[in-house]
Each structure stands twice: as C-alpha cells, then as structure tokens.
DSSP file (Angstrom, degrees, kcal/mol; ACC not computed):
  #  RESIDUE AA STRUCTURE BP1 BP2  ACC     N-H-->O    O-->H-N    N-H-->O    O-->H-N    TCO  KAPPA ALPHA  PHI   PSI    X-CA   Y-CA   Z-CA
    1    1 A X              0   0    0      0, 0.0     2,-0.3     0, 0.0     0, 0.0   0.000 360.0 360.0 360.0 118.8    0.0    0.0    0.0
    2    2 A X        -     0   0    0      4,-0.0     2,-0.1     1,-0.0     3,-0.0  -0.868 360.0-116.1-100.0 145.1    1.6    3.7   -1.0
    3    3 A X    >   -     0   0    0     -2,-0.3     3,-0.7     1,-0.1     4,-0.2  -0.325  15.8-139.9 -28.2 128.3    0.8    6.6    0.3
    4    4 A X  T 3  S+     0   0    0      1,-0.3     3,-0.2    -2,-0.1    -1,-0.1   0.907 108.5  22.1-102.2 -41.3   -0.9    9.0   -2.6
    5    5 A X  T 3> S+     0   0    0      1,-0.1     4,-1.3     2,-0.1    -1,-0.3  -0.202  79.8 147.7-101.0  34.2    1.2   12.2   -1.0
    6    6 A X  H <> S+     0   0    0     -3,-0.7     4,-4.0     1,-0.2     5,-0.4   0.989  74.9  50.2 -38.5 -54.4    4.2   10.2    1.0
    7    7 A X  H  > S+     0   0    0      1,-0.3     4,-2.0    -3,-0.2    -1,-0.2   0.937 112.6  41.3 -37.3 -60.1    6.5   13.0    0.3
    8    8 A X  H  > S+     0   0    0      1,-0.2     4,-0.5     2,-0.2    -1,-0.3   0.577 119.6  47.1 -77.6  -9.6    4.3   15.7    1.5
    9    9 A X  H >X S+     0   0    0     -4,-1.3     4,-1.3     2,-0.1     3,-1.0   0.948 114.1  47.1 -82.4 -53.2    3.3   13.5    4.5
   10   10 A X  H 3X S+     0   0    0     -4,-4.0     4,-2.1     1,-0.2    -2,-0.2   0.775 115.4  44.6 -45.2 -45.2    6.9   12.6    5.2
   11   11 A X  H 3X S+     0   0    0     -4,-2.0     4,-0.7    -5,-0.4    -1,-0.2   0.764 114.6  52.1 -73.8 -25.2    8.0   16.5    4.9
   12   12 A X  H XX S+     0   0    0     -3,-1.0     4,-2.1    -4,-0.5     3,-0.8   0.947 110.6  47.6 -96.6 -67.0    4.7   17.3    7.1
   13   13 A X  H 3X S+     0   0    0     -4,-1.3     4,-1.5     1,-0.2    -2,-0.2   0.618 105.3  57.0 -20.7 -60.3    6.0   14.8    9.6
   14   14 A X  H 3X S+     0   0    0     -4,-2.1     4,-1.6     2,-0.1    -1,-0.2   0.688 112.5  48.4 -68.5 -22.4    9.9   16.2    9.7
   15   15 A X  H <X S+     0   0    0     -3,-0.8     4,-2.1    -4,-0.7    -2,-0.2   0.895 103.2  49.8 -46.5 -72.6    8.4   19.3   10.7
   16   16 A X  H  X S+     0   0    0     -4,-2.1     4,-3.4     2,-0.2     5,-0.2   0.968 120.8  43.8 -32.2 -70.2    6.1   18.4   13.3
   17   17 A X  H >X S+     0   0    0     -4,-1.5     3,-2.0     1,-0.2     4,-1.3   0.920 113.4  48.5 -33.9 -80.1    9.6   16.4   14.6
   18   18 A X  H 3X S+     0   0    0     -4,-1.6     4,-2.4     1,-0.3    -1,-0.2   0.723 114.9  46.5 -78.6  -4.0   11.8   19.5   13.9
   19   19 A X  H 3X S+     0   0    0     -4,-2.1     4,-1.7     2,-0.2    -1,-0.3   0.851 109.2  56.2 -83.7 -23.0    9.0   22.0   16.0
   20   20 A X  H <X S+     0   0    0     -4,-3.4     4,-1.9    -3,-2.0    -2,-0.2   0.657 108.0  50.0 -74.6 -43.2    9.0   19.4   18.6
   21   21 A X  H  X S+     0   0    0     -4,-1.3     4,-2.2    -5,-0.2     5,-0.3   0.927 110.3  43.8 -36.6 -75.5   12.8   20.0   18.8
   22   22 A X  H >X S+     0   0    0     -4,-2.4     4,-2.5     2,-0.2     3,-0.6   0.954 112.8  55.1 -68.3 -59.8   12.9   23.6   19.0
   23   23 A X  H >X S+     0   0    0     -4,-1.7     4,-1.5     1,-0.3     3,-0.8   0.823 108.3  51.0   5.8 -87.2    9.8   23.3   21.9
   24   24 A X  H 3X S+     0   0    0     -4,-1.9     4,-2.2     1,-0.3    -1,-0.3   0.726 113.4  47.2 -50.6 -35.0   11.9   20.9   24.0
   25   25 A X  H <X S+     0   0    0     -4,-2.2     4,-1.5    -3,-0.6    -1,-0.3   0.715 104.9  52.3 -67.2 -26.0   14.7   23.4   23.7
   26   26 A X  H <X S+     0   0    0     -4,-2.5     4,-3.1    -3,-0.8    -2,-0.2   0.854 104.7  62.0 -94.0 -20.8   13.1   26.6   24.5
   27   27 A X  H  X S+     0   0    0     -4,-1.5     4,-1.2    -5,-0.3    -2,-0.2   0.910 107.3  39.7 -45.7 -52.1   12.0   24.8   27.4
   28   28 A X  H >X S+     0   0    0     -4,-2.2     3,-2.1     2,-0.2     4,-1.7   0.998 116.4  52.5 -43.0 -75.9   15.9   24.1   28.8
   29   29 A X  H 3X S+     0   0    0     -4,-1.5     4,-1.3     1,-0.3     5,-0.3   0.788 110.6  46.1 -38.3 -55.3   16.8   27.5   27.8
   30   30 A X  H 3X S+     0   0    0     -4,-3.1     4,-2.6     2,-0.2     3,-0.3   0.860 113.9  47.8 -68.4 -14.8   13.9   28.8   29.8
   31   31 A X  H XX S+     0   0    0     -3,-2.1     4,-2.1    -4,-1.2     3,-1.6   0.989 116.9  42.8 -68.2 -64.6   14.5   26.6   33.1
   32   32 A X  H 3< S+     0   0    0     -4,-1.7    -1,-0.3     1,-0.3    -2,-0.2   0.663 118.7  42.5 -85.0   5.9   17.9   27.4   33.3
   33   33 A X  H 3< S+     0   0    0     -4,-1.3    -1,-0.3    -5,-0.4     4,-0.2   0.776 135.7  17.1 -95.4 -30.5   17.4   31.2   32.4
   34   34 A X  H <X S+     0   0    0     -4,-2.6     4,-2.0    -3,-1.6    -2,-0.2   0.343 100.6  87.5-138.7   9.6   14.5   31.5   34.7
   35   35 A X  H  X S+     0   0    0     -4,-2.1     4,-1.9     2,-0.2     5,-0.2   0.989  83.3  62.4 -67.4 -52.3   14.3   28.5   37.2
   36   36 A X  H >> S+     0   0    0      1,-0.3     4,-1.6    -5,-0.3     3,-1.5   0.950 107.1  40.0 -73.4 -75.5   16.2   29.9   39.6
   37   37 A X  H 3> S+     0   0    0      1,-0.2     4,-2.1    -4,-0.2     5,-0.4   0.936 112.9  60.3 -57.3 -38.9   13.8   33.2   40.3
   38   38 A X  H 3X S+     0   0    0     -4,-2.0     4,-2.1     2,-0.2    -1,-0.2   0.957 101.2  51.4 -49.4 -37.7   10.9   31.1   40.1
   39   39 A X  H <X S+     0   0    0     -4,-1.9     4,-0.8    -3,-1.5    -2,-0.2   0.868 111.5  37.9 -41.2 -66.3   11.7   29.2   42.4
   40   40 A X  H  X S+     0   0    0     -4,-1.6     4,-0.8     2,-0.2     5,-0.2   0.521 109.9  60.0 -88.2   6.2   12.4   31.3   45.1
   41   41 A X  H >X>S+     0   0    0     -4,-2.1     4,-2.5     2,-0.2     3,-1.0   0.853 114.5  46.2 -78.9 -35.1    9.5   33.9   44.3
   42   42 A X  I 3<>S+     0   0    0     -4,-2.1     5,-2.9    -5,-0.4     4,-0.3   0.826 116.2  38.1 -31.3 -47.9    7.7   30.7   44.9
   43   43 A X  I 3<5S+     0   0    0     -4,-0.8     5,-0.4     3,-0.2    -1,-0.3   0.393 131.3  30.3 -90.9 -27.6    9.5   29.8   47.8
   44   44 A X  I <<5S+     0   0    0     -3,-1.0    -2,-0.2    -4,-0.8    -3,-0.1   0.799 128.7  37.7-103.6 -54.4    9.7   33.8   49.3
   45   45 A X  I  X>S+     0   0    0     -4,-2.5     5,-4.1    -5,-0.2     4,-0.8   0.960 130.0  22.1-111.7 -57.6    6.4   35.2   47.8
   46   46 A X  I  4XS+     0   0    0     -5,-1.0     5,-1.6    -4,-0.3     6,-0.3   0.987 123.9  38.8 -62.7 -68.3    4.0   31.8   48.3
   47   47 A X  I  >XS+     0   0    0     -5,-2.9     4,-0.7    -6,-0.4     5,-0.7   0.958 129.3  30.6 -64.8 -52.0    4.9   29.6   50.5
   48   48 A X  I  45S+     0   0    0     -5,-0.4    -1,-0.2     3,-0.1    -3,-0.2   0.574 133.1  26.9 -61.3 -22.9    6.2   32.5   53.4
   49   49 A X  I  X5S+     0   0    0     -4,-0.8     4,-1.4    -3,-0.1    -3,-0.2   0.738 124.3  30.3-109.3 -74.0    4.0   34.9   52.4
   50   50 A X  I  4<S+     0   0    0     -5,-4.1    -4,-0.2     2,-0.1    -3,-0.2   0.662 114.5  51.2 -94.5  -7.0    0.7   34.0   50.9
   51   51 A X  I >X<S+     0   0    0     -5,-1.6     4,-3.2    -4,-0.7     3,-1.0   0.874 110.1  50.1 -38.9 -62.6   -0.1   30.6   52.4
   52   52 A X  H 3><S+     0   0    0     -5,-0.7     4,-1.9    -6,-0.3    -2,-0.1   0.962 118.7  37.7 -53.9 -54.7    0.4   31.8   56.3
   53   53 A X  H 3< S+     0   0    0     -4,-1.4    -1,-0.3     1,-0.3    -2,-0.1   0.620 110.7  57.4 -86.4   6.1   -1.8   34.9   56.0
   54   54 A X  H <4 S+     0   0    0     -3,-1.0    -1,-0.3    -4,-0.1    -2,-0.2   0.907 122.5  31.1-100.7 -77.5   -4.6   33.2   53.6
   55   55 A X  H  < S-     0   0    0     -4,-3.2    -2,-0.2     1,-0.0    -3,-0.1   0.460 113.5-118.9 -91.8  12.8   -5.0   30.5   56.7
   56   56 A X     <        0   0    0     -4,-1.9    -3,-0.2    -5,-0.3    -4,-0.1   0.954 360.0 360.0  66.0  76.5   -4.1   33.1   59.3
   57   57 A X              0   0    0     -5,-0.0    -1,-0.1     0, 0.0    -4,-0.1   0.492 360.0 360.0-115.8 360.0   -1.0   31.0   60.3
C-alpha cells in the first residue's frame, strides 16, 4: 500500500519532529534562564507569604 502524498506527508511529519525540537529546547533555555527566580519567588512570595496569611497561620 503507497501513500498517494508520501512526500508531502513525510515532509509534514519532519516538521512536526523538527517544531517538537525547538519546543523541547526553549523549554531548557527557559529553566535554566528563569528557574532559579521562580523558584524562590515561589519559595519567598508563596509559601512565606501567601499561604500563612490566607490561613491566618
């Protein structure tokens, strides 16, 4: 059984792949550009801050 468009499926397909790439990558870049200060506003601004007075702790 062939495919009527393999090519253009194939090409459609290496795309998908190469966008999938770039994704996973702009994901690293942003953890390591921007984990760190999420973290601690998380860690500073939530957990120390806006949990205690939200349950009056």
């Amino acid at each position: 059984m062939e495919f009527k468009n393999a090519d253009t499926f194939e090409k459609q397909i290496n795309e998908l792949n190469n966008l999938s790439l770039e994704y996973q990558n702009d994901q690293k870049t942003f953890q390591k550009k921007y984990g760190n200060e999420i973290n601690e506003f998380i860690e500073n601004e939530i957990i120390d801050q806006i949990i205690p007075d939200a349950f009056d702790i």
